[in-house]
C-alpha positions in Angstrom: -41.5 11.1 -43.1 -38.1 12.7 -41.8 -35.9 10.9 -39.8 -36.2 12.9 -36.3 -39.8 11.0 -36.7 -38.1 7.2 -37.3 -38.3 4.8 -34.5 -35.3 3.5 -32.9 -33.8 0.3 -34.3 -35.7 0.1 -37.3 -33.6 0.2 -40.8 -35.4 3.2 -43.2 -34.1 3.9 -46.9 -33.1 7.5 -47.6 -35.2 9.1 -50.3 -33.8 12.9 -49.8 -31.9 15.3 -48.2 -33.7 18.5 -48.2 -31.6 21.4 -47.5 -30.2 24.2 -49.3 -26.8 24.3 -47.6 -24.6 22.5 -50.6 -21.8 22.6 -47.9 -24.1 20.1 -45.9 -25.2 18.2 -48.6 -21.5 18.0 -49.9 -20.8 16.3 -45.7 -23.6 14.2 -45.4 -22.8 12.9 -48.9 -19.2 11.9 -47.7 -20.7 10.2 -44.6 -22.7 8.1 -47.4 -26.0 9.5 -46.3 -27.6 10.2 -49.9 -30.5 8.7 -51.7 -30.8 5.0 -51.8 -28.4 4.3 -48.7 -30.0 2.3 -45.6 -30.1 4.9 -42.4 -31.0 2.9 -38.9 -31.6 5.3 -35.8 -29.8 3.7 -32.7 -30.9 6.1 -30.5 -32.1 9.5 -29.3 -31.0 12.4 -27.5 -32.4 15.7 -26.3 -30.8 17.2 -28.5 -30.4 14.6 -31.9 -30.1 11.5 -32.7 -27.5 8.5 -33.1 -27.6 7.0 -36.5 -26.0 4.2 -38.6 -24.7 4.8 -41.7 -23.1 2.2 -43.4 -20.4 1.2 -41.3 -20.4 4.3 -38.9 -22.2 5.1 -36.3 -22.9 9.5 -35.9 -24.8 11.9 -34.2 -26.8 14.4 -35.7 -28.5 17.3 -34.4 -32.6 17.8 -34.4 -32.9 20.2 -37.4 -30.5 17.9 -39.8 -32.9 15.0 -38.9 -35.8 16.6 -40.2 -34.2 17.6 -43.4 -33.1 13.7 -44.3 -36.5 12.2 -45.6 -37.1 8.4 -45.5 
């Protein structure tokens, strides 16, 4: 299931990113969202989501939920 589809609060493991952008895979790789890594949604938006990663806390937008599989 993508992530845009995870309910709020509950902790999911990564198991892709599917996009073709290496740009966006080279970002979300720095923000330590990659294969493996825990991903909790905190909340949602209109227009995204709040998630935690690692440490951090970040908003992403609707269409780069739906590429990050868990």
């Amino acid at each position: 299931m993508t992530l845009r589809e995870a309910i709020e609060g509950k902790t999911y493991i990564i198991q892709t990113v599917d996009t073709e952008d290496a740009e966006l895979n080279a970002f979300l790789f720095s923000l330590g969202c990659y294969s493996g890594e825990p991903i909790t949604v905190i909340s949602r938006k209109k227009s995204g989501l709040i998630v935690s990663i690692k440490d951090g806390r970040y908003s992403i937008d609707n269409p780069l939920a739906e590429a990050i599989i868990v």
